[in-house]
C-alpha positions in Angstrom: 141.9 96.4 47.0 141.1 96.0 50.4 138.3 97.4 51.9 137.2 97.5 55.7 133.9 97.2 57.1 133.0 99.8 59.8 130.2 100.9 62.5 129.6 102.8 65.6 130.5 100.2 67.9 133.7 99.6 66.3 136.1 101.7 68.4 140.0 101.4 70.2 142.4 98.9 68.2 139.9 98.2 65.5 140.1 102.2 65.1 143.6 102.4 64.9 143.6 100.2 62.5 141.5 101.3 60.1 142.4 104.4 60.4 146.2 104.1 59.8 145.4 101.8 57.1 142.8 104.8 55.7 145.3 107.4 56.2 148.0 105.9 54.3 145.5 105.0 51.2 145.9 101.3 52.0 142.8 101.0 52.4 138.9 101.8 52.0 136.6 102.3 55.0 133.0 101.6 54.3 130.1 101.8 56.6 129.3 104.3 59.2 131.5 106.5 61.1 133.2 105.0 64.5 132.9 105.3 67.9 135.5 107.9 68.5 137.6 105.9 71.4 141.0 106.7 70.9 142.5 107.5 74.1 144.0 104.7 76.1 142.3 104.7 80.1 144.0 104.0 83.6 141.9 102.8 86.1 142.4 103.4 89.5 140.8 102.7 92.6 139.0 105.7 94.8 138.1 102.6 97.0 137.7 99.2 97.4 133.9 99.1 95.3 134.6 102.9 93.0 137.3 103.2 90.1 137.8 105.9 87.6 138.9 105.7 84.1 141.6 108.1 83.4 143.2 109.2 80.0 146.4 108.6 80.1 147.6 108.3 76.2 146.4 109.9 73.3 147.2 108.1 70.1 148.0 110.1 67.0 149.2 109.3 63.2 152.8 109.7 63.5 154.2 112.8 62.2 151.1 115.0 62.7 148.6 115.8 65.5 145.6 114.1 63.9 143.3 111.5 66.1 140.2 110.3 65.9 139.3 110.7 69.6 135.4 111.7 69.9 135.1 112.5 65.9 135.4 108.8 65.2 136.7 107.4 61.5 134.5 108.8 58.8 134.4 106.4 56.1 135.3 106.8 52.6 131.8 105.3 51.9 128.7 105.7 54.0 126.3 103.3 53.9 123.1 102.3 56.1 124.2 100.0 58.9 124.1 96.7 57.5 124.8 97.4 53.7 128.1 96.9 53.8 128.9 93.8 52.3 126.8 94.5 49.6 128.7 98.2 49.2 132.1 96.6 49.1 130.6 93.9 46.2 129.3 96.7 44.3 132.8 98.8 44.6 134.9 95.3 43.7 132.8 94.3 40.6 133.2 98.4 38.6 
């Protein structure tokens, strides 16, 4: 089985990955639910010292409109920030 450790500061390509990987039942998120940063940003200058960030793409799971943009990746098991090595020992050794 594979299993993929999780947090709130885990957020853009480390999303997508785990949630594609969740999605299609490859694999088991474990820890606590994501940051929620799915849209890709543009930058671009208002002047010389001032940028904004822009959405410009919006990544979904092909063949449907789901995302997890601002709701994050809510794992398959929750655990207390930390635990989850020791969740994904306890899961492996049933």
């Amino acid at each position: 089985p594979l299993f993929i450790a999780v947090n709130k500061r885990t957020a853009s390509a480390a999303e997508a990955f785990a949630y594609v990987l969740q999605a299609h039942k490859r694999a088991k998120v474990i820890g606590q639910p994501t940051a929620g940063a799915a849209n890709w940003n543009t930058y671009y200058a208002v002047n010389p010292e001032i940028f904004v960030s822009i959405s410009t793409a919006a990544p979904v799971l092909p063949g449907t409109d789901k995302t997890w943009e601002q709701k994050g990746i809510q794992p398959d098991y929750i655990t207390l920030p930390g635990a989850e090595l020791e969740q994904i020992h306890k899961l492996v050794h049933q």
